[in-house]
KEKE-3310 file (N, C-alpha, C; in steps of 0.2 Angstrom, whole numbers, plus 5000, padded with zeros to 4 digits):
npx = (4331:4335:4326:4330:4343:4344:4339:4349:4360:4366:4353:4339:4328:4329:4329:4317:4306:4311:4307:4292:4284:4284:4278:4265:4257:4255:4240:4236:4237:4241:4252:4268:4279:4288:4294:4300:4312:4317:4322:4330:4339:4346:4352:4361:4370:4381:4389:4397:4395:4390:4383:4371:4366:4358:4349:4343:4338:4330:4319:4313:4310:4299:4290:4287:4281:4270:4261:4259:4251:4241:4235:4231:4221:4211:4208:4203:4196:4184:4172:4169:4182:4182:4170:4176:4187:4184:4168:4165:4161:4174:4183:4177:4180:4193:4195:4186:4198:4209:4205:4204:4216:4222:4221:4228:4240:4244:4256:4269:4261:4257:4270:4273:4262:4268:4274:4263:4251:4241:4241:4247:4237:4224:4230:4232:4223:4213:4217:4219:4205:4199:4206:4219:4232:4243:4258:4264:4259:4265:4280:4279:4277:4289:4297:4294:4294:4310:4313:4306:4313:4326:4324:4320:4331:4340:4337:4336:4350:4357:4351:4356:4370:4373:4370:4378:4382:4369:4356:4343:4338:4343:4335:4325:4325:4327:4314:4305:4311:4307:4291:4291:4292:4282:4271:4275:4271:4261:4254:4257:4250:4237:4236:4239:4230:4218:4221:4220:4207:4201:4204:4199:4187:4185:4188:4175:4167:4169:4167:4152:4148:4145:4130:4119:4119:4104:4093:4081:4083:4082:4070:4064:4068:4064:4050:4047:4051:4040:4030:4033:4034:4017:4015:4020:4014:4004:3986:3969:3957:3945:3944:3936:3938:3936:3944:3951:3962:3972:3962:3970:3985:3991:3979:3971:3953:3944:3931:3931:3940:3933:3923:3928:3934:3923:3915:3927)
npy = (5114:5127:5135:5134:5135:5151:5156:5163:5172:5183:5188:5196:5192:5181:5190:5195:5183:5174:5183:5188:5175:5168:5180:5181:5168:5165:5171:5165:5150:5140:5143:5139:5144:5135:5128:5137:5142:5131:5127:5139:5133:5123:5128:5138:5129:5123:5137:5150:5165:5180:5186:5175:5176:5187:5184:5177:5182:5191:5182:5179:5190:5191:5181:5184:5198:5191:5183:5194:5201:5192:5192:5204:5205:5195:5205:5218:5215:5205:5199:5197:5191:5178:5172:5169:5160:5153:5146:5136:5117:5112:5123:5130:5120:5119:5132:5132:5124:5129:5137:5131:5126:5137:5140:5134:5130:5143:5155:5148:5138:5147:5145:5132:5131:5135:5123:5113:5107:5120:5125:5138:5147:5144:5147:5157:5170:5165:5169:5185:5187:5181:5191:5190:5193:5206:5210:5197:5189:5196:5192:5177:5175:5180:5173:5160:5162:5164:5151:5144:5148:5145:5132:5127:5132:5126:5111:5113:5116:5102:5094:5099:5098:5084:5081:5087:5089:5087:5096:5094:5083:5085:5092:5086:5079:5086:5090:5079:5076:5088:5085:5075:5079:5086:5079:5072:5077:5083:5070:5066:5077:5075:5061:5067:5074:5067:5058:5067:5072:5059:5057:5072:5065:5054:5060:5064:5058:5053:5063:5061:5070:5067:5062:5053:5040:5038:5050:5046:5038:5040:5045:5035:5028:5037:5038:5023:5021:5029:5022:5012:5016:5021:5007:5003:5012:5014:5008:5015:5010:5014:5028:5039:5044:5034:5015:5020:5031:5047:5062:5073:5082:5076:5073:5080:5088:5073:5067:5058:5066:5079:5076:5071:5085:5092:5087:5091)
npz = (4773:4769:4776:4789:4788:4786:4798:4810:4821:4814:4806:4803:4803:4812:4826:4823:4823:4834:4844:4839:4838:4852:4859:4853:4853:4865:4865:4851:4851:4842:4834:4830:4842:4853:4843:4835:4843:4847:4835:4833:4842:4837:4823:4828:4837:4833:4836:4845:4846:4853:4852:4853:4866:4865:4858:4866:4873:4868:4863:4876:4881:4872:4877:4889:4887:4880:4888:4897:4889:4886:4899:4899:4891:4898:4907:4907:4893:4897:4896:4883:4881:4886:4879:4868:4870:4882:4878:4876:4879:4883:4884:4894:4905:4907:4911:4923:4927:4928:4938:4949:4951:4952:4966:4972:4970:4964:4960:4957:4948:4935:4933:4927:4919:4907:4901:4899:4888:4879:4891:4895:4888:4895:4908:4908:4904:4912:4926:4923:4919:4932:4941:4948:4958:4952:4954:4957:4946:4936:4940:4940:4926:4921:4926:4920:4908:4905:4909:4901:4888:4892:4891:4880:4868:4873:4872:4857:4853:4859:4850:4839:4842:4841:4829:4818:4805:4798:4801:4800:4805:4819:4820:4823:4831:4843:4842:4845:4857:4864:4863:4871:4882:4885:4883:4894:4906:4904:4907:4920:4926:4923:4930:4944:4946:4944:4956:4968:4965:4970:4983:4990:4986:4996:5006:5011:5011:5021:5030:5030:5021:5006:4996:4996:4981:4978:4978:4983:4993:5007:5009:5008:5021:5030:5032:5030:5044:5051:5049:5056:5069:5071:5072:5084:5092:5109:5108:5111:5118:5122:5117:5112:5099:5083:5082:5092:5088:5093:5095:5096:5101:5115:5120:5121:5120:5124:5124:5137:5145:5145:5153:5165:5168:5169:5182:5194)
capx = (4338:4336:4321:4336:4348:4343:4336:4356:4361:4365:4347:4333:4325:4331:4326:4309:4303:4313:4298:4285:4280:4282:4273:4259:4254:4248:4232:4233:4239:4242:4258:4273:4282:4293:4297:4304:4316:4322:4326:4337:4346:4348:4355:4368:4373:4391:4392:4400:4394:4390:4375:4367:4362:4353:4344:4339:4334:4324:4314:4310:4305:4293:4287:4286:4274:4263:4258:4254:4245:4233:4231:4229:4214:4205:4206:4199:4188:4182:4166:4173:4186:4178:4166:4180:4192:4179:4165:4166:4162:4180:4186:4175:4183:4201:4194:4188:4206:4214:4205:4207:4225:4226:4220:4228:4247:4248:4263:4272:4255:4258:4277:4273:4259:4271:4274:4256:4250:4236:4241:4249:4231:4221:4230:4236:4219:4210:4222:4216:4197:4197:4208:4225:4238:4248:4265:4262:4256:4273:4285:4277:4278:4298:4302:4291:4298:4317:4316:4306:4317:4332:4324:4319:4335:4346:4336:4340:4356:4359:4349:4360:4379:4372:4368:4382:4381:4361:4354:4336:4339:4343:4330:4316:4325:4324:4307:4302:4311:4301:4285:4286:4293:4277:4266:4276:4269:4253:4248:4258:4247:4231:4237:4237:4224:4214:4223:4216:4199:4199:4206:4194:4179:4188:4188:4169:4164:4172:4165:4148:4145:4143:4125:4119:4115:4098:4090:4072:4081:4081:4064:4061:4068:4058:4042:4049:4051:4036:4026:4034:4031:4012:4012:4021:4009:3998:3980:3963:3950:3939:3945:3930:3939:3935:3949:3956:3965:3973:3963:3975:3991:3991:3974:3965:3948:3943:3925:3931:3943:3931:3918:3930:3936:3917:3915:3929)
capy = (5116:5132:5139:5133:5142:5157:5158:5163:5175:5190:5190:5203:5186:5176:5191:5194:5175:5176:5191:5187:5169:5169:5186:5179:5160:5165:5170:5162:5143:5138:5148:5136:5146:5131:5125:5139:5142:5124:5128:5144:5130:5119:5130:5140:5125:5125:5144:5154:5171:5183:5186:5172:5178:5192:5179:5170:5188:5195:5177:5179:5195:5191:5177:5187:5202:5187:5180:5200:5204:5188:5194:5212:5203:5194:5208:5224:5212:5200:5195:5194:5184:5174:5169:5167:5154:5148:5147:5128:5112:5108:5129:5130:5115:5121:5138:5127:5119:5135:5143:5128:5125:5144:5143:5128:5134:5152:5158:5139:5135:5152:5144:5127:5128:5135:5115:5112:5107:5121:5128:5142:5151:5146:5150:5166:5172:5164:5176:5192:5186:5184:5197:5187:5201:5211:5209:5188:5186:5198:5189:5172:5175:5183:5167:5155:5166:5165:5145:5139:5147:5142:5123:5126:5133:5120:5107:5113:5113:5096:5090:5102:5095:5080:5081:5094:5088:5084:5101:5093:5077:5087:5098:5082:5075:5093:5092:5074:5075:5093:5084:5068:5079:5089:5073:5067:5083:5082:5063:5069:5085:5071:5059:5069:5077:5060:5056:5073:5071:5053:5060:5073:5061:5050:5064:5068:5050:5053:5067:5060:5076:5063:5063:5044:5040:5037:5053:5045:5031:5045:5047:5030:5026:5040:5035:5015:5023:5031:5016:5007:5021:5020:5003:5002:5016:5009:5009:5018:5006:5017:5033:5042:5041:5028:5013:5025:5037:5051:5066:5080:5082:5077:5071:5087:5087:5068:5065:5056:5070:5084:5073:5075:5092:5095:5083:5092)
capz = (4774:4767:4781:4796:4788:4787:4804:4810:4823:4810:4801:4807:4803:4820:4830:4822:4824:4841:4847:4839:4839:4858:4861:4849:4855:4871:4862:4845:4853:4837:4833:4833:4846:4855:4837:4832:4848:4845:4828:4832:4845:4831:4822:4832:4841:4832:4835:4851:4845:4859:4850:4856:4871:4863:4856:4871:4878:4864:4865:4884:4882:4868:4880:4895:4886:4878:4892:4900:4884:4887:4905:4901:4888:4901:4912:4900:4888:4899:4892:4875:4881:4889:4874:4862:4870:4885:4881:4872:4886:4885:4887:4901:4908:4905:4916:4930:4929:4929:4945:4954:4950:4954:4970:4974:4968:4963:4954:4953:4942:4929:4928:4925:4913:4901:4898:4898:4881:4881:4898:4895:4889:4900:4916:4908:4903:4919:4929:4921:4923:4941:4941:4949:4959:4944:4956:4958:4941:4932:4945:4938:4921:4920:4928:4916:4899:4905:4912:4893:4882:4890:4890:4872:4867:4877:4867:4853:4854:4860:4846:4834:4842:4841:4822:4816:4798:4798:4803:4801:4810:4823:4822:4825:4835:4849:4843:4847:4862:4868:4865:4872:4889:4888:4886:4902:4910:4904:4910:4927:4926:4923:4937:4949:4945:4947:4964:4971:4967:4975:4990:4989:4987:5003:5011:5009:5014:5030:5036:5031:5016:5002:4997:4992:4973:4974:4982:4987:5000:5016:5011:5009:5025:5033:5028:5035:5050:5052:5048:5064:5075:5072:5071:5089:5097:5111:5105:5116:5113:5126:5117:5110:5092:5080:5083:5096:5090:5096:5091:5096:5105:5124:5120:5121:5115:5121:5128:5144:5149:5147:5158:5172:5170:5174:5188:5196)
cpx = (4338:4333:4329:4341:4346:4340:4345:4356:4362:4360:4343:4329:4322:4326:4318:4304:4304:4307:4293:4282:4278:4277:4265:4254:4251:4239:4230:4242:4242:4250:4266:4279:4289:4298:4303:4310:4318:4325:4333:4342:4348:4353:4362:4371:4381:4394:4393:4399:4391:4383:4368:4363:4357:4347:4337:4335:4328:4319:4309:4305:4300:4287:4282:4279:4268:4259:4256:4249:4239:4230:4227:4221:4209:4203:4201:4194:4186:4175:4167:4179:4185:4171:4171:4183:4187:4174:4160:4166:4170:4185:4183:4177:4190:4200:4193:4194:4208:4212:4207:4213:4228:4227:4224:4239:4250:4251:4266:4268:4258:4267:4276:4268:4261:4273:4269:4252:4242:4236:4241:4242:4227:4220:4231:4230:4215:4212:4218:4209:4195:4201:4216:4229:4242:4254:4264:4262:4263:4278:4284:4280:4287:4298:4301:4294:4305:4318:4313:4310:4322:4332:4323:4326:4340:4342:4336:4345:4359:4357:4356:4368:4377:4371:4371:4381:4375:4357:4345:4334:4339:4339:4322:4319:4325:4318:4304:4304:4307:4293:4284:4288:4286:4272:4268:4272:4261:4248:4250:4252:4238:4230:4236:4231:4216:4214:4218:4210:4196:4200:4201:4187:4178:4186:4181:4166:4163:4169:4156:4146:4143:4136:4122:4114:4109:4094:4082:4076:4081:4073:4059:4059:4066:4052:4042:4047:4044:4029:4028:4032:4025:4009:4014:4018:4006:3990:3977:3958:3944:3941:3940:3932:3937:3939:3953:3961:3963:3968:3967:3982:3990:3985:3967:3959:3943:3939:3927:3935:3940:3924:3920:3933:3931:3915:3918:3929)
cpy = (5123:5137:5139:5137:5148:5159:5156:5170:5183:5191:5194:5197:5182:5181:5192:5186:5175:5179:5188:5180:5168:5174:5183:5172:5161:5166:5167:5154:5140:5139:5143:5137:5142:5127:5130:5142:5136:5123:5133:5139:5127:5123:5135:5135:5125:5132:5146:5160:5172:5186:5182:5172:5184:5190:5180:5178:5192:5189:5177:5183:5197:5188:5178:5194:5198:5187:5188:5202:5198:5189:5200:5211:5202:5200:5215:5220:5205:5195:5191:5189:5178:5168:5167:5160:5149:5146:5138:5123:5112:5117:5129:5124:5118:5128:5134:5125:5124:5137:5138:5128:5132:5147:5139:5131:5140:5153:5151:5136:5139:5149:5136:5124:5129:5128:5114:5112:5115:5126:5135:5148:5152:5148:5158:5171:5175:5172:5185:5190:5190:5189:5195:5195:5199:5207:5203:5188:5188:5194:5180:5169:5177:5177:5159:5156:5162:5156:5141:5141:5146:5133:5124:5124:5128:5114:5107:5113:5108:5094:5093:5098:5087:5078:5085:5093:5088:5089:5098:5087:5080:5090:5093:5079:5079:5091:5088:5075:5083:5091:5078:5069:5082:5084:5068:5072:5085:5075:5062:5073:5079:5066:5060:5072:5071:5059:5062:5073:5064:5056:5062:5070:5058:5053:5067:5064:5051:5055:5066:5066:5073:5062:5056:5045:5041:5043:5052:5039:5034:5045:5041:5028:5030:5039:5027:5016:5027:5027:5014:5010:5022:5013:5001:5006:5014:5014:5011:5014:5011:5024:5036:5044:5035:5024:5017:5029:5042:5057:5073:5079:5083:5075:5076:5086:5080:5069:5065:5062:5077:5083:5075:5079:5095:5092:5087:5097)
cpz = (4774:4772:4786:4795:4788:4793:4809:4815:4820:4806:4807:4807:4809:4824:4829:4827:4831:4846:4847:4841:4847:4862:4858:4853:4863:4869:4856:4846:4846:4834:4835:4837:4848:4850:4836:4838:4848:4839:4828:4836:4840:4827:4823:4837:4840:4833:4843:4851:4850:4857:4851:4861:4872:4861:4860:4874:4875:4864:4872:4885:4878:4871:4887:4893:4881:4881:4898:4895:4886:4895:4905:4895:4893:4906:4907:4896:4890:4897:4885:4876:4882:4883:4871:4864:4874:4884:4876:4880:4887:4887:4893:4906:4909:4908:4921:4932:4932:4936:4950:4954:4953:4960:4975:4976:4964:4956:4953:4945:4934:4929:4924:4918:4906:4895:4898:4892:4882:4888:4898:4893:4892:4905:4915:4908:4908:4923:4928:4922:4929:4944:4948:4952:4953:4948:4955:4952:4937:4935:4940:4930:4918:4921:4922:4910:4901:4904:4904:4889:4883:4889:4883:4867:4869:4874:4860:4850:4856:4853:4838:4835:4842:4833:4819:4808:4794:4802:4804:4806:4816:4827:4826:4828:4843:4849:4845:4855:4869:4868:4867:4882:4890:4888:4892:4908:4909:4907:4918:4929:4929:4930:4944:4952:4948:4955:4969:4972:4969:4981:4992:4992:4993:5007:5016:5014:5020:5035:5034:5025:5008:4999:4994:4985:4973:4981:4984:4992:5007:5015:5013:5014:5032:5035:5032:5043:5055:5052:5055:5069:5076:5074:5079:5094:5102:5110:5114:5114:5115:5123:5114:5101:5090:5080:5088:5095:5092:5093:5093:5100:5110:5126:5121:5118:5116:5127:5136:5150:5150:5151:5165:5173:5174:5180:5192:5195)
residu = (UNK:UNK:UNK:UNK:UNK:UNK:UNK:UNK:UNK:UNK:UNK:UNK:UNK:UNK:UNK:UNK:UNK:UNK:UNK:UNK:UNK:UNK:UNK:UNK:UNK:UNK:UNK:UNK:UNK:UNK:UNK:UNK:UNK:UNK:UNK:UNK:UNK:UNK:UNK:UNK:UNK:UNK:UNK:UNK:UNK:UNK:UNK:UNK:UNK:UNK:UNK:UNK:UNK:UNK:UNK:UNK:UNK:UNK:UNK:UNK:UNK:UNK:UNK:UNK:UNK:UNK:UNK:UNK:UNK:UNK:UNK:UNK:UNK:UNK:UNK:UNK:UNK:UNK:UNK:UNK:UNK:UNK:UNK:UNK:UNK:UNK:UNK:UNK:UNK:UNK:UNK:UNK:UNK:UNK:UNK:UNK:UNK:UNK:UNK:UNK:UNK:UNK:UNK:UNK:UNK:UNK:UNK:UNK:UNK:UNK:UNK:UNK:UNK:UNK:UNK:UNK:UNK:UNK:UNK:UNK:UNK:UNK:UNK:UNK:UNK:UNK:UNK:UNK:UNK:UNK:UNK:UNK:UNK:UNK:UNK:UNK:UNK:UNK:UNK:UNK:UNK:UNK:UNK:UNK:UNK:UNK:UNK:UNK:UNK:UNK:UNK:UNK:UNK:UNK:UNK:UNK:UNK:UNK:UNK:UNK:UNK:UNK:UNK:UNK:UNK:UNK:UNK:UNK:UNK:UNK:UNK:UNK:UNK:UNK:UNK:UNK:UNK:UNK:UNK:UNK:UNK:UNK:UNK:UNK:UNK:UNK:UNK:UNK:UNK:UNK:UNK:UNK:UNK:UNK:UNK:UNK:UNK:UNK:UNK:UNK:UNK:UNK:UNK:UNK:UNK:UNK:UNK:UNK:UNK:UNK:UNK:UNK:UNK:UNK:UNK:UNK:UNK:UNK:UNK:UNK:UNK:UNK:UNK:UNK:UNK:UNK:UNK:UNK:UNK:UNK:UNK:UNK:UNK:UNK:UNK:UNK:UNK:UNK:UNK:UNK:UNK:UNK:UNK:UNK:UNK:UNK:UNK:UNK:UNK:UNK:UNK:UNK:UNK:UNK:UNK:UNK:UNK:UNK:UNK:UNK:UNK:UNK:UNK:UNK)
# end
């Protein structure tokens, strides 16, 4: 009771936490960011102060230079970035995701994976990697800051007028229902992602670019083919080979054709 109280429109408290946690968790994911913007809703939910909307702005704009600062990392220390977050099977995956998804939808992608359990670093960083347009990527990001904190906030709030006497209740119950919207957005995010790369494969089949499981049966069926083709040949019994083959192409070189080349 006592942390919530104190996180109130008149403390230097509100606005610190406000900044920094959002500026932060782009690169240290860990950072309870979305908690603590569901907390400040919880807590001014009964209030009208005009101050709250300095709130909501000093949050955005801790949100909005986060996710520049973990750009302006991949891009300046790309190597070292690149070790630190990706450089684990499951980071290197979550890069993959990123460039595909980035190439696929752009700017939608940098607002959307603000709800992506995890999202939020990987495309941010990605971005600065490959080096993403500045205009596109700032454009992207103002719109993701402004749109999560006023969902965060606005789930706070409900959760707080909902619970006016039960400031905690309130507070787990914003916070259950922030994380069972992001796990609807993550097994959406998976789903689809499925769907696609069937298509995909479908798509592969079709145009015949598929390449079959087991890379020896073109050879094998080479090699079959080749067998028939000898074995349907017609035989020289009078050829001056052994068994009558060929020996050369066109038969060049066979006894009876350089008899009558000299006869004639």
């Amino acid at each position: 009771m006592d942390a919530l109280s104190s996180l109130q429109v008149d403390t230097a408290a509100s606005y610190l936490i406000a900044f920094l946690l959002p500026a932060l968790d782009a690169v240290f994911p860990v950072l309870p960011s979305e908690t603590a913007i569901i907390a400040l809703g919880v807590v001014t939910a009964g209030s009208a102060d005009p101050r709250i909307a300095l709130l909501i702005v000093v949050a955005a704009a801790g949100a909005f230079l986060g996710d520049n600062l973990s750009y302006l990392i991949g891009r300046r220390f790309g190597p070292t970035a690149e070790r630190r977050f990706f450089s684990t099977p499951k980071g290197r995956a979550a890069r993959q995701w990123a460039e595909r998804s980035l190439k696929r939808y752009g700017t939608q992608l940098i607002i959307v994976c603000r709800f992506i359990p995890g999202g939020r670093t990987a495309v941010t960083l990605t971005c600065g990697l490959t080096g993403y347009p500045r205009r596109g990527f700032v454009a992207g990001t103002g719109a993701a800051a402004v749109i999560w904190v006023l969902y965060a906030f606005f789930i706070g709030r409900l959760g707080g007028k909902a619970f006016e006497d039960a400031p905690w209740a309130g507070f787990l119950l914003a916070a259950g229902a922030a994380l069972a919207i992001s796990a609807v957005v993550e097994a959406a995010r998976r789903i689809h992602g499925r769907r696609a790369a069937s298509r995909g494969y479908a798509g592969q089949v079709e145009a015949g670019q598929v390449e079959a499981d087991n890379p020896g049966e073109h050879e094998a069926d080479r090699h079959e083919l080749d067998d028939r083709h000898r074995l349907t040949e017609p035989q020289h019994p009078g050829d001056g080979c052994p068994g009558g083959a060929d020996p050369g192409p066109d038969g060049v070189g066979r006894p009876d054709l350089q008899l009558t080349q000299r006869e004639s």
